[in-house]
C-alpha positions in Angstrom: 0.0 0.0 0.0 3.0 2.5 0.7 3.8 2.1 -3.3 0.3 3.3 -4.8 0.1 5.6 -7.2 -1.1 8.5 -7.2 -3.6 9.8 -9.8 -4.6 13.0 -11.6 -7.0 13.9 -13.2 -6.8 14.2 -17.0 -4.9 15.0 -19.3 -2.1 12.1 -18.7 -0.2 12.7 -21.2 0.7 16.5 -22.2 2.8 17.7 -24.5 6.3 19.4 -24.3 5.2 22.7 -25.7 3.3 25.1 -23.3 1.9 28.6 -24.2 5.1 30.4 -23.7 7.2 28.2 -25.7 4.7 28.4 -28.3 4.6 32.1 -28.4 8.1 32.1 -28.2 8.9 30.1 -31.5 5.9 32.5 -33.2 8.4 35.6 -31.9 11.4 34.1 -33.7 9.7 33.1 -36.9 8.5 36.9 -37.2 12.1 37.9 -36.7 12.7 37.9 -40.1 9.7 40.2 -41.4 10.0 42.6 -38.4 14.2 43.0 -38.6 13.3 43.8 -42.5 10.5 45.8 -41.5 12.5 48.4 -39.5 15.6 48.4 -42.4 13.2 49.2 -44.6 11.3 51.9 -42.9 13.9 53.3 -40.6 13.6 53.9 -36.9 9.9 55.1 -37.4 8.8 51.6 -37.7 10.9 50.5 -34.8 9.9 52.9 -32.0 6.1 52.2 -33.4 6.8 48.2 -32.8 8.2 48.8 -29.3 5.1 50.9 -28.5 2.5 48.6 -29.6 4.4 45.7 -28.0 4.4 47.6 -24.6 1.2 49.0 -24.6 -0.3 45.4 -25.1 2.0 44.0 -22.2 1.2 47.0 -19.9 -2.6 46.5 -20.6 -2.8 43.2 -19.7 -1.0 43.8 -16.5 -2.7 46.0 -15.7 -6.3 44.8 -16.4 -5.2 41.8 -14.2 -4.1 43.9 -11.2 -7.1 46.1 -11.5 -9.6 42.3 -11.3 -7.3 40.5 -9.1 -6.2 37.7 -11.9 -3.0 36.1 -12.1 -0.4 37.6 -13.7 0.0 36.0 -17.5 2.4 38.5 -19.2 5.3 36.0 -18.9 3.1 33.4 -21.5 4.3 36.1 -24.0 0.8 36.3 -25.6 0.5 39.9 -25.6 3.9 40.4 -26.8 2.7 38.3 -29.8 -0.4 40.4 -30.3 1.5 43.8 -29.8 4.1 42.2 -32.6 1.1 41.3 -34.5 -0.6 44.4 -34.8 2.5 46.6 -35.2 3.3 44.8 -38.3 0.3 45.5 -39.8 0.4 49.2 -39.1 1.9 52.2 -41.4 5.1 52.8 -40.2 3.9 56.7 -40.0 1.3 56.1 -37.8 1.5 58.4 -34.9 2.3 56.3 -31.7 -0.4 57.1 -29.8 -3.1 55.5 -32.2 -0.8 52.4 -31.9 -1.3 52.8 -28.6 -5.0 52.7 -28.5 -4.8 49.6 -31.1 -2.7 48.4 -28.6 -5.4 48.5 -25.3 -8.0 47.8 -27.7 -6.5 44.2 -28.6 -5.8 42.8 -24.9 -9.0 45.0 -22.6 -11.3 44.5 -25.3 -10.9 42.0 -27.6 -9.0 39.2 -25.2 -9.6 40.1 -21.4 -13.0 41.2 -21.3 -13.7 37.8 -23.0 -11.7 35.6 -20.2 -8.1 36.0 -21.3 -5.9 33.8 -23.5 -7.7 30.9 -25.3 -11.6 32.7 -24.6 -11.8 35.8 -27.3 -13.8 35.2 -30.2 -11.5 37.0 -32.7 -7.9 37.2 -33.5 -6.8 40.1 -30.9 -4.3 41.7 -33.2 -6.4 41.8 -36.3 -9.5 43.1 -34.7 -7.6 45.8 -32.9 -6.1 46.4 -36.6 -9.9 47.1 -37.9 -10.8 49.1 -35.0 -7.6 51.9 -36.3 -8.8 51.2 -39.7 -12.4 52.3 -38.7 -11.3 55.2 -36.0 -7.8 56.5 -38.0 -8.6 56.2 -41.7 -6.5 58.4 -43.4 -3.6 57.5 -41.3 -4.7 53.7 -41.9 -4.3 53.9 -45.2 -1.5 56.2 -46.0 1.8 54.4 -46.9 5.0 56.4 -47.6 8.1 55.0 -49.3 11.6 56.6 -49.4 9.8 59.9 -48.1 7.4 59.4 -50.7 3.7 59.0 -50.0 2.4 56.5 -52.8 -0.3 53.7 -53.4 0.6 49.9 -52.5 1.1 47.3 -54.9 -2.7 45.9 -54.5 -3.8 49.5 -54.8 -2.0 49.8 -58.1 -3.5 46.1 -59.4 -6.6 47.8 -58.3 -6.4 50.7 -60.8 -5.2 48.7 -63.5 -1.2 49.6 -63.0 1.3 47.6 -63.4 3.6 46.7 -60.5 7.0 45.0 -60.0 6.8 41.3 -58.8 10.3 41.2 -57.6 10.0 44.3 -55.6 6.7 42.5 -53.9 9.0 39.2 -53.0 11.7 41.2 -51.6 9.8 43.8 -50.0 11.0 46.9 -51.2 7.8 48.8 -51.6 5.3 50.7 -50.0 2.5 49.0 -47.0 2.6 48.4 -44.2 5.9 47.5 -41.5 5.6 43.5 -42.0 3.5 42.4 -44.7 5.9 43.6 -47.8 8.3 41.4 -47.8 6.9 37.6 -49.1 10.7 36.4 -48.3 10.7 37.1 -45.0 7.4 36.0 -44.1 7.5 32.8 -45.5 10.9 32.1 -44.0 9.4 32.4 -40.5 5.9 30.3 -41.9 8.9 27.4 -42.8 10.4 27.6 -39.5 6.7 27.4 -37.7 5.8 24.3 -39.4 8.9 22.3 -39.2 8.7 23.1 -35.3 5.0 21.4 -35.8 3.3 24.9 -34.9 0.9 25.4 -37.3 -1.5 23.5 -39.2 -0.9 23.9 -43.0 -4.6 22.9 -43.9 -5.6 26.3 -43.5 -2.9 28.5 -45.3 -2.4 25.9 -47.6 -6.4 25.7 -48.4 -6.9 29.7 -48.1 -3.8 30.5 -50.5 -5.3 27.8 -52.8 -8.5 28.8 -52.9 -7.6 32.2 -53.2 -5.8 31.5 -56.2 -8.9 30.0 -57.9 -10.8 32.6 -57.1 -8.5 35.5 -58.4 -7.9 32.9 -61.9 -11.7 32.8 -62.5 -12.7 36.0 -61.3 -10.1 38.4 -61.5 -10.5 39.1 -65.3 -6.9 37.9 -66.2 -8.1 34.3 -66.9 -4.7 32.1 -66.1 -2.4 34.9 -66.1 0.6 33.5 -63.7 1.7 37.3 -63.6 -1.1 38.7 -62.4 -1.8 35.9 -59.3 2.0 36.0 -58.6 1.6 40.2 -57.9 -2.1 39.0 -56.1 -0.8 36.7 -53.9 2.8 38.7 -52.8 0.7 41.9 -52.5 -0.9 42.7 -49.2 -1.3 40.4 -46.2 -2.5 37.4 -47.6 1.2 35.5 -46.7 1.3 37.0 -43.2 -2.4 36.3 -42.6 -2.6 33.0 -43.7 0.3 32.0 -41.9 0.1 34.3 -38.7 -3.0 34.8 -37.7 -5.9 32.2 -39.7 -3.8 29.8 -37.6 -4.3 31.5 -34.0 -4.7 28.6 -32.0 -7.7 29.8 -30.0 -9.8 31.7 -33.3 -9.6 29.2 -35.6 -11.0 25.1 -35.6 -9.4 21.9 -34.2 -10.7 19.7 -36.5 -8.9 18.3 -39.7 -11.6 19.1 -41.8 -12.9 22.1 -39.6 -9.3 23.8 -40.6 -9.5 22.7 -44.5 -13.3 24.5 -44.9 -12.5 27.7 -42.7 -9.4 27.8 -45.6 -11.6 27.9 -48.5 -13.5 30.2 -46.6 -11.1 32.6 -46.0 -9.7 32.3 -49.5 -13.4 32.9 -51.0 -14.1 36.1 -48.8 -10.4 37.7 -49.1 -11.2 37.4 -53.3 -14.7 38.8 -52.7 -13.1 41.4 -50.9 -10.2 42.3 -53.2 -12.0 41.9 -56.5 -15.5 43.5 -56.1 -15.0 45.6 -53.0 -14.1 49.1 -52.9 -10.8 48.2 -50.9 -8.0 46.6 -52.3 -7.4 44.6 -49.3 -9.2 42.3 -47.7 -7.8 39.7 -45.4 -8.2 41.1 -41.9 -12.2 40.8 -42.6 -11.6 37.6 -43.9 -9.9 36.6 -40.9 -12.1 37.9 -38.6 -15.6 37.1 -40.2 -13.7 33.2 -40.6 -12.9 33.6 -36.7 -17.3 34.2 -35.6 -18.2 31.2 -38.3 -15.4 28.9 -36.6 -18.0 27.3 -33.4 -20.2 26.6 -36.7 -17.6 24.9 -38.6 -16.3 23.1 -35.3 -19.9 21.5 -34.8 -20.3 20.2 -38.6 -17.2 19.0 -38.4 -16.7 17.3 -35.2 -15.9 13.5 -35.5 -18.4 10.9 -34.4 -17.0 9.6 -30.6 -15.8 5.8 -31.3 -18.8 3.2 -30.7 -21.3 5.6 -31.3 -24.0 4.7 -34.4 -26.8 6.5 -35.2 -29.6 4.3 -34.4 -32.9 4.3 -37.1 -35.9 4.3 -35.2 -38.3 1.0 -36.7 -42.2 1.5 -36.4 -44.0 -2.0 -35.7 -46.5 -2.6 -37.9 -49.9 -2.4 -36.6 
């Protein structure tokens, strides 16, 4: 009797990655994207990273202090949603709206829903349409070499032409990470061979997406024009980044493969007949509210469990 064992409850067997390694590995694989980022647009875009990233942590410190919670800014989750958003800011946006993107994404979006692993939408992306709702003009005002000019999409939008190789590399106009397609997909690499993410759902959104811009996008198979479609905007650092946020987006094998080729559907309804040239963060976040739909079509049947047919007796 001295030699019993003592049981838990479930789980039994748990995995070697917790949240803050988790984070952790999502931080390096944006290394690449947000190092670029600040060579690209100068020290603008690094003081605007550091304040989003420390606005997020201070907010969630100090919304726990304020309702007696445990402290959780050492699972790095709001470092990663600071990162997040500030990558898909203007690199002129004054620091004080980063700020407010910044409170917005972790009191709003993530706390007042029950913290890590409860909000209902991506933090950093909803935070990101918030700005793009409150700050317009700043939103969507992108300077280049001291130059104030259209991005790439924007261009494709009006009919323009636009370099391809610029897109891949990143030396263009938009916002601090999404411009370079090199860097991005460097870090996506690194986040699947570390079995991060998923890639049902950037592989089925980027697929779908391509369809849809081949049939709809009025170039028929033009490889040009879906090259510039799919370096230009966010699409790489959505579909990697954020359509795979753990807590926004569904468990299930199939659930992931459908919310996909939803998001690739609505990001081509959006770019092609909408009056924006981007599209992915309400992709993203419209995906994120149809995800506990998706998760209960798609949940497998328990093992054991038949569906039993009901037999009338004959009278």
């Amino acid at each position: 009797m001295d030699k019993m064992f003592n049981v838990s409850s479930s789980p039994h067997v748990r995995g070697r990655m917790d949240t803050q390694k988790i984070m952790l590995c999502v931080l390096i694989s944006l290394l690449p994207a947000t190092l670029f980022g600040i060579y690209n647009f100068g020290y603008k875009a690094l003081i605007l990273i550091l304040v989003t990233i420390a606005s997020c942590v201070l907010s969630e410190w100090l919304f726990n202090l304020i309702v007696k919670k445990d402290n959780t800014i050492t699972d790095l989750s709001a470092v990663v949603t600071g990162l997040l958003l500030a990558l898909n800011l203007p690199h002129t946006l004054p620091w004080w709206q980063a700020v407010i993107g910044g409170v917005f994404a972790i009191v709003v979006v993530k706390c007042l829903f029950g913290g890590l692993g409860q909000n209902f939408m991506n933090p950093a992306l909803g935070a990101r349409v918030f700005l793009v709702i409150s700050f317009a003009s700043q939103m969507t005002s992108f300077t280049y070499d001291g130059i104030t000019e259209a991005t790439p999409l924007a261009l494709l939008k009006e009919g323009e032409s636009v370099e391809p190789l610029k897109m891949l590399l990143g030396t263009e106009a938009g916002t601090i990470g999404e411009t370079s397609v090199i860097c991005l997909l460097i870090g996506a690499i690194f986040l699947i061979l570390m079995g991060i993410i998923d890639i049902r759902i950037p592989g089925a959104y980027i697929l779908t997406f391509a369809l849809f811009i081949m049939l709809f996008g009025g170039h028929g198979f033009d490889v040009t024009f879906l090259i510039e479609h799919l370096c230009g905007g966010g699409l790489i650092l959505g579909a990697f980044f954020m359509a795979t946020d753990y807590v926004t987006s569904p468990i299930t094998p199939l659930g992931k493969i459908i919310f996909g080729i939803l998001l690739g559907i609505l990001t081509g309804i959006f770019r092609i007949f909408g009056s924006s040239a981007e599209g992915v963060s309400y992709a993203i976040i419209i995906g994120n509210l149809v995800v506990p739909l998706i998760e209960k079509i798609t949940i497998p049947r328990a093992f054991g469990i038949t569906k039993v047919k009901e037999v009338k007796e004959d009278e």
